[in-house]
N, CA, C and O atoms as a DFTB+ gen file, in Angstrom:
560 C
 N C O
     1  1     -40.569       2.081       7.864
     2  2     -40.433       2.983       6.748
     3  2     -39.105       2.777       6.013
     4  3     -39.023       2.817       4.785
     5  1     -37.974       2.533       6.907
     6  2     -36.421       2.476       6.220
     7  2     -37.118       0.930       5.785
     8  3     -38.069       1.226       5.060
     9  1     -37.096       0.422       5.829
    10  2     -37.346      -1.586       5.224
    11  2     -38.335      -0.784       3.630
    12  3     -37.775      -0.706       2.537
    13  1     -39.877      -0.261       3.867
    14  2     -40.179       0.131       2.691
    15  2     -39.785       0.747       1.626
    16  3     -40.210       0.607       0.480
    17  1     -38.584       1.752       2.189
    18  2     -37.726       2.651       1.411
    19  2     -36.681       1.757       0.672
    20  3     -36.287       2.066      -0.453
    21  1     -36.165       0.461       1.432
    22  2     -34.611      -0.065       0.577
    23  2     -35.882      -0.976      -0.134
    24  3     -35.396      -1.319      -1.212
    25  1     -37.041      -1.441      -0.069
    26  2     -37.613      -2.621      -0.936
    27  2     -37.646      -1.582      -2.487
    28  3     -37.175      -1.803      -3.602
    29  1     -38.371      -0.487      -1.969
    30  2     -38.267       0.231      -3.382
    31  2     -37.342       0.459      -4.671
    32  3     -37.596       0.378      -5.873
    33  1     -35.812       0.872      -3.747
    34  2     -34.501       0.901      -4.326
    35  2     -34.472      -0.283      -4.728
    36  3     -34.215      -0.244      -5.932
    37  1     -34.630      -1.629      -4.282
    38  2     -34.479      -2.884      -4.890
    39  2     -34.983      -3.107      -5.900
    40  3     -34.243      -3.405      -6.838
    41  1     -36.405      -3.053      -6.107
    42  2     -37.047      -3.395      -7.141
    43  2     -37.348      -2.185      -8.342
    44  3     -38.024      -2.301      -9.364
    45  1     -36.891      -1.460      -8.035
    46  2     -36.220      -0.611      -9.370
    47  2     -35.362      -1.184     -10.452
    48  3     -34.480      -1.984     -10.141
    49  1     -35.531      -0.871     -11.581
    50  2     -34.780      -0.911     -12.503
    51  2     -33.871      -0.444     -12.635
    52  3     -32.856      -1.139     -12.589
    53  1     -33.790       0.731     -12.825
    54  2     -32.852       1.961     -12.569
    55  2     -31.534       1.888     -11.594
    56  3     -30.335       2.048     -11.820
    57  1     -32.174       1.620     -10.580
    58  2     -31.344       1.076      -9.728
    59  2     -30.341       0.084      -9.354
    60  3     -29.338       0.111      -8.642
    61  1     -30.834      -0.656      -9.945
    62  2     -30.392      -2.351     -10.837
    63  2     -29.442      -2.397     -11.089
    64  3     -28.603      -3.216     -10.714
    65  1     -29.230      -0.796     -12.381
    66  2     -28.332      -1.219     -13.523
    67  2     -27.488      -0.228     -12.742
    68  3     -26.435      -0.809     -12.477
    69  1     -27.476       0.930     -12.285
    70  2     -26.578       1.792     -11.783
    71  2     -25.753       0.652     -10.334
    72  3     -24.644       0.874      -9.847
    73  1     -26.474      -0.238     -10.028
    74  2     -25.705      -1.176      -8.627
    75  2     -25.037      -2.458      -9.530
    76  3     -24.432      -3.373      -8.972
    77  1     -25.179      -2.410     -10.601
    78  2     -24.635      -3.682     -11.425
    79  2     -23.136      -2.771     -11.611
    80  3     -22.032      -3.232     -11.318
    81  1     -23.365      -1.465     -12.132
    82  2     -22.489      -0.657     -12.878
    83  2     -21.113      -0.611     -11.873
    84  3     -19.948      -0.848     -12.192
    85  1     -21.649      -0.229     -10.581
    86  2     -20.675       0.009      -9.301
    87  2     -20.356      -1.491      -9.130
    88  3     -19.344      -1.616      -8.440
    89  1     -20.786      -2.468      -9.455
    90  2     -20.145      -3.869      -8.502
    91  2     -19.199      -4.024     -10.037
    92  3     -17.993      -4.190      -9.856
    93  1     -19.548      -3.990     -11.111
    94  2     -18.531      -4.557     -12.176
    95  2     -17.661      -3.779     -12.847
    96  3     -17.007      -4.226     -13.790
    97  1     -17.570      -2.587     -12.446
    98  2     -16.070      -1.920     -12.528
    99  2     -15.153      -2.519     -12.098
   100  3     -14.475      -3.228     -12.840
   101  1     -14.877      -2.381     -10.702
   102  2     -13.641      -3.415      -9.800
   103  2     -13.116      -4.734     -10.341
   104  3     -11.965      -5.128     -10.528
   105  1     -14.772      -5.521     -10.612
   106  2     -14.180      -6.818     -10.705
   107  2     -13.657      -6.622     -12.444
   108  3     -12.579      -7.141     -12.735
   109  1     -14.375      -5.936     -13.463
   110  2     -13.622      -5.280     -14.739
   111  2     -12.181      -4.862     -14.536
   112  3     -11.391      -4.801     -15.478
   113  1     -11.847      -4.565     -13.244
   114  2     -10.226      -3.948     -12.753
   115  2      -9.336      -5.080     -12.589
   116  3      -8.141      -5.057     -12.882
   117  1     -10.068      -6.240     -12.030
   118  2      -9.400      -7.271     -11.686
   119  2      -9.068      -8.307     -13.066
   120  3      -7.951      -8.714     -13.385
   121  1     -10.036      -8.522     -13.591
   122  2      -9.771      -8.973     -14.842
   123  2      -8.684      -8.321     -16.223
   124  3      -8.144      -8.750     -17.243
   125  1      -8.794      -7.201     -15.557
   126  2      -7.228      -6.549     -16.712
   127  2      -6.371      -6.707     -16.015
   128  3      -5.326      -6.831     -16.654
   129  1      -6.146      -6.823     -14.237
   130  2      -4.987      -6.778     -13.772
   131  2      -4.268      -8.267     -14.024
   132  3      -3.065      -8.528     -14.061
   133  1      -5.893      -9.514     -14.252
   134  2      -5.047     -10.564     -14.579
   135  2      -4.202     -11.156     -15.532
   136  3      -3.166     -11.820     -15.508
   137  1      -5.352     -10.485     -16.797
   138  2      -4.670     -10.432     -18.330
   139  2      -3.147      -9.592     -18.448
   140  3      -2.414      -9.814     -19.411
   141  1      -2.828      -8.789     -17.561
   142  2      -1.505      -8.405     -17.254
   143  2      -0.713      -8.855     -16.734
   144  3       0.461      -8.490     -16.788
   145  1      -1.116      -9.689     -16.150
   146  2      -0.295     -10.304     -15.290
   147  2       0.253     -11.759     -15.816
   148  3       1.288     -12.312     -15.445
   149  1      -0.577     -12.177     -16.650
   150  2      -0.584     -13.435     -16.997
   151  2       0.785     -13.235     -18.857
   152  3       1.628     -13.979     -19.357
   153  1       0.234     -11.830     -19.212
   154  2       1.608     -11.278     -20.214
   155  2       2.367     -10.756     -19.956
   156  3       3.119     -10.247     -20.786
   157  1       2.529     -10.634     -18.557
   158  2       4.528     -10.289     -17.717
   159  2       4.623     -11.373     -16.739
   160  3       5.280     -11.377     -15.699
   161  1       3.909     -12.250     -17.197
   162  2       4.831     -13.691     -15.856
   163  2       5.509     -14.695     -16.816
   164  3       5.049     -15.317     -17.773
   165  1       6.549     -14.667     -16.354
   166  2       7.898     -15.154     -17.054
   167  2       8.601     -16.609     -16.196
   168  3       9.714     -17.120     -16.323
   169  1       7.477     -16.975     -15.336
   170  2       7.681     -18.210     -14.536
   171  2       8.393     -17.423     -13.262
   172  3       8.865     -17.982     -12.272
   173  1       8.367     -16.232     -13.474
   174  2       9.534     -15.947     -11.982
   175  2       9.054     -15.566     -11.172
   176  3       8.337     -14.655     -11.586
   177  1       8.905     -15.735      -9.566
   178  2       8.578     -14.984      -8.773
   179  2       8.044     -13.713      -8.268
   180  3       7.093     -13.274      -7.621
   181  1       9.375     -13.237      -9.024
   182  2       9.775     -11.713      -8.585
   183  2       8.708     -10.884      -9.599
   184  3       8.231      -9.810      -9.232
   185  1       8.378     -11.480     -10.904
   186  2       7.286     -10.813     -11.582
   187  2       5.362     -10.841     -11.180
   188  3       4.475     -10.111     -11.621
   189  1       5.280     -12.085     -10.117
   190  2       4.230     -11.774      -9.962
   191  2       3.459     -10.635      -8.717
   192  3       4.011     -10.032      -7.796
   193  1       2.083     -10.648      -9.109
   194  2       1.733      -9.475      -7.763
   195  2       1.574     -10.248      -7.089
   196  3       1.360     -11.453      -7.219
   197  1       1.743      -9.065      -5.609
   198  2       1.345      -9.837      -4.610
   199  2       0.108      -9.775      -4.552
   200  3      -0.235      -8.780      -5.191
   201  1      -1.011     -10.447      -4.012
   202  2      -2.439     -10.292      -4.183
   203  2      -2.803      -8.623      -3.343
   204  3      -3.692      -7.920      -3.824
   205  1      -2.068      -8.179      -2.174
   206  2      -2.429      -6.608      -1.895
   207  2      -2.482      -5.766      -3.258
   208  3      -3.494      -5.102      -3.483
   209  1      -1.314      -5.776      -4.266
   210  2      -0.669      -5.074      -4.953
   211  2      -2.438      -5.068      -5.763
   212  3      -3.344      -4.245      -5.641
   213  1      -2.363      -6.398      -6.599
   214  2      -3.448      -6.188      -7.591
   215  2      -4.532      -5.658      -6.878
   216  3      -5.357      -4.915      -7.409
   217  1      -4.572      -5.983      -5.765
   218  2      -6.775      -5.639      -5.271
   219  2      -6.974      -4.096      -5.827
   220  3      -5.955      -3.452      -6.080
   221  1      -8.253      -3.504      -6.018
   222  2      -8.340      -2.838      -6.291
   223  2      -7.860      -1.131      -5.600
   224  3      -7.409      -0.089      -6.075
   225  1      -8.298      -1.654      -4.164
   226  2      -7.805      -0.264      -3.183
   227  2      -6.620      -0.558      -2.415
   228  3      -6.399      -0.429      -1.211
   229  1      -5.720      -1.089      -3.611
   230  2      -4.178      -0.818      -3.244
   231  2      -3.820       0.643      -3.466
   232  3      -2.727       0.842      -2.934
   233  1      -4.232       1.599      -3.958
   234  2      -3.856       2.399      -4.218
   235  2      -2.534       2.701      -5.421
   236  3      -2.144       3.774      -5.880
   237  1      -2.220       1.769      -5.598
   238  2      -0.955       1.730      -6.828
   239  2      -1.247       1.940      -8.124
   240  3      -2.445       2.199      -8.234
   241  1      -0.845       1.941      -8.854
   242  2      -0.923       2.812     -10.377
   243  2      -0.679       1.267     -11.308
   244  3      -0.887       1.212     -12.520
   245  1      -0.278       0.258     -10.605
   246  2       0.400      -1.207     -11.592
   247  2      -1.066      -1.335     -12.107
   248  3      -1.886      -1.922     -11.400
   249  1      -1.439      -0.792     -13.350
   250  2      -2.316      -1.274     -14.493
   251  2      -3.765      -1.094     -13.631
   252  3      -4.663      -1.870     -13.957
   253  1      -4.000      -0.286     -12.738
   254  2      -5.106       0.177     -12.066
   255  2      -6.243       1.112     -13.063
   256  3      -7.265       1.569     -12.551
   257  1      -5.925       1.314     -14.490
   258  2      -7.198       1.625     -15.380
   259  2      -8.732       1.927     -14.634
   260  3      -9.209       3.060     -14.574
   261  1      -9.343       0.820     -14.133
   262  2     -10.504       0.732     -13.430
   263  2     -10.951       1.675     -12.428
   264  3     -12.082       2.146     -12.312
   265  1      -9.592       1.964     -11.484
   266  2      -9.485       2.465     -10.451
   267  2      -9.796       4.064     -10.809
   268  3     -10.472       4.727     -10.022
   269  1      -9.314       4.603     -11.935
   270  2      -9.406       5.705     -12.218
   271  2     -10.546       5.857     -12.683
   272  3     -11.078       6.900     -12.302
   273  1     -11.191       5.187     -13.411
   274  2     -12.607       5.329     -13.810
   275  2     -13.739       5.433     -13.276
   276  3     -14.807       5.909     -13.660
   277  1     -13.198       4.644     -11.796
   278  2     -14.138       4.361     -11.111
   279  2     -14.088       5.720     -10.015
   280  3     -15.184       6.215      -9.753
   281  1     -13.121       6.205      -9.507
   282  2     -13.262       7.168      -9.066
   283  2     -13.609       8.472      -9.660
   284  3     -13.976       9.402      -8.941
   285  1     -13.483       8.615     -11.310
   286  2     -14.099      10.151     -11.770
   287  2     -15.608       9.676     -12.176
   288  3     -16.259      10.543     -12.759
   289  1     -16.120       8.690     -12.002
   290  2     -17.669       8.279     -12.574
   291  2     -18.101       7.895     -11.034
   292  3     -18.998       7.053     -10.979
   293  1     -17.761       8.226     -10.172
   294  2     -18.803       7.374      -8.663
   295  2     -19.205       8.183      -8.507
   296  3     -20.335       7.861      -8.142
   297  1     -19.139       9.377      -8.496
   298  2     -20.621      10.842      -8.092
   299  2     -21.067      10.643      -9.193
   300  3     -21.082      11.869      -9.093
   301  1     -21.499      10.341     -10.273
   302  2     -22.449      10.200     -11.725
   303  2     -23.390       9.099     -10.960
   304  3     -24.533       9.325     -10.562
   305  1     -22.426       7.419     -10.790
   306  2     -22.871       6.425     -10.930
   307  2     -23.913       6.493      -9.480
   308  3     -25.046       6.019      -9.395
   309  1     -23.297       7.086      -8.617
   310  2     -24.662       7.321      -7.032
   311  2     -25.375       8.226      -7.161
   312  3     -26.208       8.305      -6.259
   313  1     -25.447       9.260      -8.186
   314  2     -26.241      10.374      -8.304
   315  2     -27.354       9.247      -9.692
   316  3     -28.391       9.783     -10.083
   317  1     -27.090       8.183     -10.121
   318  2     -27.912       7.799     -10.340
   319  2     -28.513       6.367      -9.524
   320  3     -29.543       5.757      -9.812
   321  1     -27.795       6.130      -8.718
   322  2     -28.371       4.870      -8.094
   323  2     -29.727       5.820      -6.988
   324  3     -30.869       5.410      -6.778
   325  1     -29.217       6.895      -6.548
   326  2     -29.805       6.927      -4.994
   327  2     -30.994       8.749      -5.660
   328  3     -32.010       9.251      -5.180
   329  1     -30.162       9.127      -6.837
   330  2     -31.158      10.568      -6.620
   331  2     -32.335      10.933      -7.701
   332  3     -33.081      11.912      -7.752
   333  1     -32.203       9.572      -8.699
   334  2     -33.351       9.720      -9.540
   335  2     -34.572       9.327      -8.756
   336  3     -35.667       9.843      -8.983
   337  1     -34.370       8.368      -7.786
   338  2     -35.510       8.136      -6.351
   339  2     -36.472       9.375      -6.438
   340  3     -37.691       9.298      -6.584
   341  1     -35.688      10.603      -6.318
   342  2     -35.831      11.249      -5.163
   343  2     -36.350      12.694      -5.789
   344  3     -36.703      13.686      -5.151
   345  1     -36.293      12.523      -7.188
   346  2     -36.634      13.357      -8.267
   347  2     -37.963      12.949      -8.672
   348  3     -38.936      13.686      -8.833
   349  1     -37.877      11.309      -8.863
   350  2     -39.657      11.078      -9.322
   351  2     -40.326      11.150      -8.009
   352  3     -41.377      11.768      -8.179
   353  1     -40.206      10.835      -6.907
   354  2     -40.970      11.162      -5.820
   355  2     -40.920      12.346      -5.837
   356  3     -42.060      12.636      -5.476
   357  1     -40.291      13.465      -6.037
   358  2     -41.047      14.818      -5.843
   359  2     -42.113      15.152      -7.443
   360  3     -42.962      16.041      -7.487
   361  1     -41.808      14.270      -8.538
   362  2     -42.651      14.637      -9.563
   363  2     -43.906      13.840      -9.361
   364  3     -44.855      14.316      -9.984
   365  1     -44.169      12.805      -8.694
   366  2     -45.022      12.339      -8.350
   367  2     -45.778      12.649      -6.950
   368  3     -46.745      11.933      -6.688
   369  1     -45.430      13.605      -6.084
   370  2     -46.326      13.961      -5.267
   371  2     -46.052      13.247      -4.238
   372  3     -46.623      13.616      -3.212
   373  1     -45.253      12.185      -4.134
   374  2     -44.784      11.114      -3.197
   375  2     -44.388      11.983      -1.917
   376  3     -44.895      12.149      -0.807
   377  1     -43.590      12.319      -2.377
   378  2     -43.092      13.099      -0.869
   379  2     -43.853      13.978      -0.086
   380  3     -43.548      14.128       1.098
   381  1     -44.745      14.544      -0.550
   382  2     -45.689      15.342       0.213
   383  2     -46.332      14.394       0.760
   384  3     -46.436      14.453       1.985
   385  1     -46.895      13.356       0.113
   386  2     -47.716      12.117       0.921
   387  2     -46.942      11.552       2.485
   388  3     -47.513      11.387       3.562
   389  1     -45.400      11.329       2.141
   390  2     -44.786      10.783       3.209
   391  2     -44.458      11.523       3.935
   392  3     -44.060      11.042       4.996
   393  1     -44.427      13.086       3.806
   394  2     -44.128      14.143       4.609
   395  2     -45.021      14.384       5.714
   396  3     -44.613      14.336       6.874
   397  1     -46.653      14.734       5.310
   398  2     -47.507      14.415       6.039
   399  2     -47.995      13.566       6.851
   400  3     -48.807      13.809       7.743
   401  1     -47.336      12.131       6.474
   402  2     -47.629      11.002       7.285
   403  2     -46.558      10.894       8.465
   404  3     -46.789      10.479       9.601
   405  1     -45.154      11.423       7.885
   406  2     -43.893      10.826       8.986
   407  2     -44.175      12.425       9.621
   408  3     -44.749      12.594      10.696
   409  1     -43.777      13.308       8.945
   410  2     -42.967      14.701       9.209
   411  2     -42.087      14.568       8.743
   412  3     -41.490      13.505       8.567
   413  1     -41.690      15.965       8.323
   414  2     -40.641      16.432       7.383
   415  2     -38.957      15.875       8.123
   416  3     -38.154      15.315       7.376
   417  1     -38.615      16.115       9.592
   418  2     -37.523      15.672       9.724
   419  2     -37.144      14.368       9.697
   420  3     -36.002      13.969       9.466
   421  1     -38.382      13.505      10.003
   422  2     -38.316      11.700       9.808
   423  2     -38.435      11.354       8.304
   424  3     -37.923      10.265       8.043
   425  1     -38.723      11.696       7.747
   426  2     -38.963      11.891       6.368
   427  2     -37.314      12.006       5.516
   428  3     -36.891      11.160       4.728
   429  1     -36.863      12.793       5.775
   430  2     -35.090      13.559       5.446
   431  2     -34.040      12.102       6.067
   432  3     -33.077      11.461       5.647
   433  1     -34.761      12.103       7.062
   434  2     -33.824      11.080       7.977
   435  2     -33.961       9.601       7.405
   436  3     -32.973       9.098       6.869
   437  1     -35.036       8.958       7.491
   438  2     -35.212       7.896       6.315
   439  2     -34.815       8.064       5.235
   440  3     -33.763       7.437       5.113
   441  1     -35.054       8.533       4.426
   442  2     -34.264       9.223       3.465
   443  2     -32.484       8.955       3.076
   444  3     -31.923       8.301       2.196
   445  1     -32.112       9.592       3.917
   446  2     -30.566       9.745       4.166
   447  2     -30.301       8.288       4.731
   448  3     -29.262       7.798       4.288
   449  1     -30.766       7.763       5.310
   450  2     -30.306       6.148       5.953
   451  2     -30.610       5.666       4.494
   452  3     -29.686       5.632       3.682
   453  1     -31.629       5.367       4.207
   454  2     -31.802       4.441       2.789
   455  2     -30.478       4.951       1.695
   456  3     -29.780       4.144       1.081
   457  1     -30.390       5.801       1.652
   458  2     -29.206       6.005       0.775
   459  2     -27.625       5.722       1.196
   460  3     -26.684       5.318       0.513
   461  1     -27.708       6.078       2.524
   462  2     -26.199       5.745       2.536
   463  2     -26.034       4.091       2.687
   464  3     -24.990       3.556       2.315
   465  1     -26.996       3.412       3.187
   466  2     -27.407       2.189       3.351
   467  2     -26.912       1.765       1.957
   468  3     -25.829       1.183       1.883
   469  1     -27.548       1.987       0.972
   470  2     -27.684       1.220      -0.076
   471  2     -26.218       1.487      -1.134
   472  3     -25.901       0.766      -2.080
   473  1     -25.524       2.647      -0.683
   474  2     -24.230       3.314      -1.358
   475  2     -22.898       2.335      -1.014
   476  3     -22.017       1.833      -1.713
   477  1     -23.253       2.324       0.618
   478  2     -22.530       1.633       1.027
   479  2     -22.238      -0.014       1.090
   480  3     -21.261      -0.643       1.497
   481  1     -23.532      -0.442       0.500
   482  2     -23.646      -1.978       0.711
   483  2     -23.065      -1.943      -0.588
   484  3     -21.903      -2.328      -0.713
   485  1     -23.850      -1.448      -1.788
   486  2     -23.624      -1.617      -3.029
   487  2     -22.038      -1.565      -3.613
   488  3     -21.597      -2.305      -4.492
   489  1     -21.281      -0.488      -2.891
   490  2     -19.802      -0.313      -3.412
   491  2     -18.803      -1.240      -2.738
   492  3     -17.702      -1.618      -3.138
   493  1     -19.697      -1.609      -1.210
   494  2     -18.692      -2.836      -0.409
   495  2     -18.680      -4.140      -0.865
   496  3     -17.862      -5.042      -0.687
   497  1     -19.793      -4.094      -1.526
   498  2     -20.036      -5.580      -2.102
   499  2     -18.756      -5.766      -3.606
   500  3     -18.078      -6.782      -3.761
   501  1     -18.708      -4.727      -4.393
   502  2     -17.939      -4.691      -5.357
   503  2     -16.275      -4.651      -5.338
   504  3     -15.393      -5.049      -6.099
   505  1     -16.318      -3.990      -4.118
   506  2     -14.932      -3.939      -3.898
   507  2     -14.027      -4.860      -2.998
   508  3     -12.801      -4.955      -2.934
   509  1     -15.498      -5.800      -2.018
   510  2     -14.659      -6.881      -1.398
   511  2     -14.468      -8.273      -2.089
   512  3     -13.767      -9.239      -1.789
   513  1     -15.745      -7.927      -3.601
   514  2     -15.347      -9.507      -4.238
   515  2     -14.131      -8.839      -5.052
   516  3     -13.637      -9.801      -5.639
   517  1     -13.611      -8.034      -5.292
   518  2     -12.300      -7.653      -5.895
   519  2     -11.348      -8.027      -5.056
   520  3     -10.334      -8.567      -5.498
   521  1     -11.464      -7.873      -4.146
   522  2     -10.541      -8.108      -2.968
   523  2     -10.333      -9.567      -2.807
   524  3      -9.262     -10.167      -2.897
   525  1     -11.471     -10.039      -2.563
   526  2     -11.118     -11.641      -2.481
   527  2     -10.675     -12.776      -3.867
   528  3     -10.192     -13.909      -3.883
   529  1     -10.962     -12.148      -4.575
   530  2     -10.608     -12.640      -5.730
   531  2      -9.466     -12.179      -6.562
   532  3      -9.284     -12.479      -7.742
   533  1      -8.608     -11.311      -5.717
   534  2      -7.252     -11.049      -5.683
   535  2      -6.333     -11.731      -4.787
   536  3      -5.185     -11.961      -5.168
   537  1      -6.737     -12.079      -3.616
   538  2      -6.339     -13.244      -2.633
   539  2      -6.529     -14.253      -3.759
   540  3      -5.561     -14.455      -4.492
   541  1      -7.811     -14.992      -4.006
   542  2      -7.688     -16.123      -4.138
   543  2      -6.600     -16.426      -5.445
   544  3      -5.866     -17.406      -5.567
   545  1      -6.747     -15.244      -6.384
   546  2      -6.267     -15.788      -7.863
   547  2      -4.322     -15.396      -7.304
   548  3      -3.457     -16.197      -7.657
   549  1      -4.141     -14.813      -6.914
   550  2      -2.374     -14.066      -6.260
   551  2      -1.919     -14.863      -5.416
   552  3      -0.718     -15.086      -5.265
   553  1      -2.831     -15.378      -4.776
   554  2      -2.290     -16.082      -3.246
   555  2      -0.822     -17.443      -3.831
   556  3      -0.226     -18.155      -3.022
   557  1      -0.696     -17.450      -4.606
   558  2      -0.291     -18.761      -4.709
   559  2       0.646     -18.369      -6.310
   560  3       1.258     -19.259      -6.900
């Protein structure tokens, strides 16, 4: 049932664009941190980041734009990846179908795995190619 539940989230549309939205913020973060970086490097050392500094969950304020955006829009952007699901299955009758077949507490429970499943893959994926692509482009 959890395997039928994430194929669904996949092949959504909807879903698509709200998991495109969460992976290209960050790397949108990384790309201003470079264009900044590249108009305060003065050949010197001491002006460039260190690759921690730029990644995105440095927590630092150095030209982090993204970071802020991304944290007052991520309950919008998962309230649309994971709960428009969960709205047309109750307008479609869906859930009573799967309620009856699993039960209501296996039902909730699938449910809740498919979502945090998919919250969590979706925002780790965005934030570790930020990450690595702050190594790779800083490292040096």
């Amino acid at each position: 049932m959890l395997k039928s539940e994430l194929n669904r989230y996949i092949h959504d549309w909807r879903t698509r664009i709200f998991a495109i939205l969460i992976v290209v913020i960050p790397l949108l973060d990384f790309i201003q941190v470079l264009f900044s970086q590249d108009f305060a490097d003065f050949g010197d050392a001491q002006y460039r980041f260190n690759p921690i500094v730029a990644s995105f969950l440095s927590g630092s304020q150095a030209e982090h734009y993204g970071q802020i955006i991304f944290v007052w829009f991520m309950p919008i952007l998962l309230l649309g990846l994971c709960a428009d699901r969960t709205i047309r299955d109750h307008k479609e009758q869906y859930d009573i179908a799967q309620i009856m077949r699993l039960g209501k507490k296996r039902y909730y429970l699938v449910g809740l795995m498919a979502n945090g499943i998919l919250t969590f893959v979706t925002t780790g994926i965005g934030l570790i190619l930020n990450y690595l692509l702050a190594l790779l482009v800083f490292f040096f």
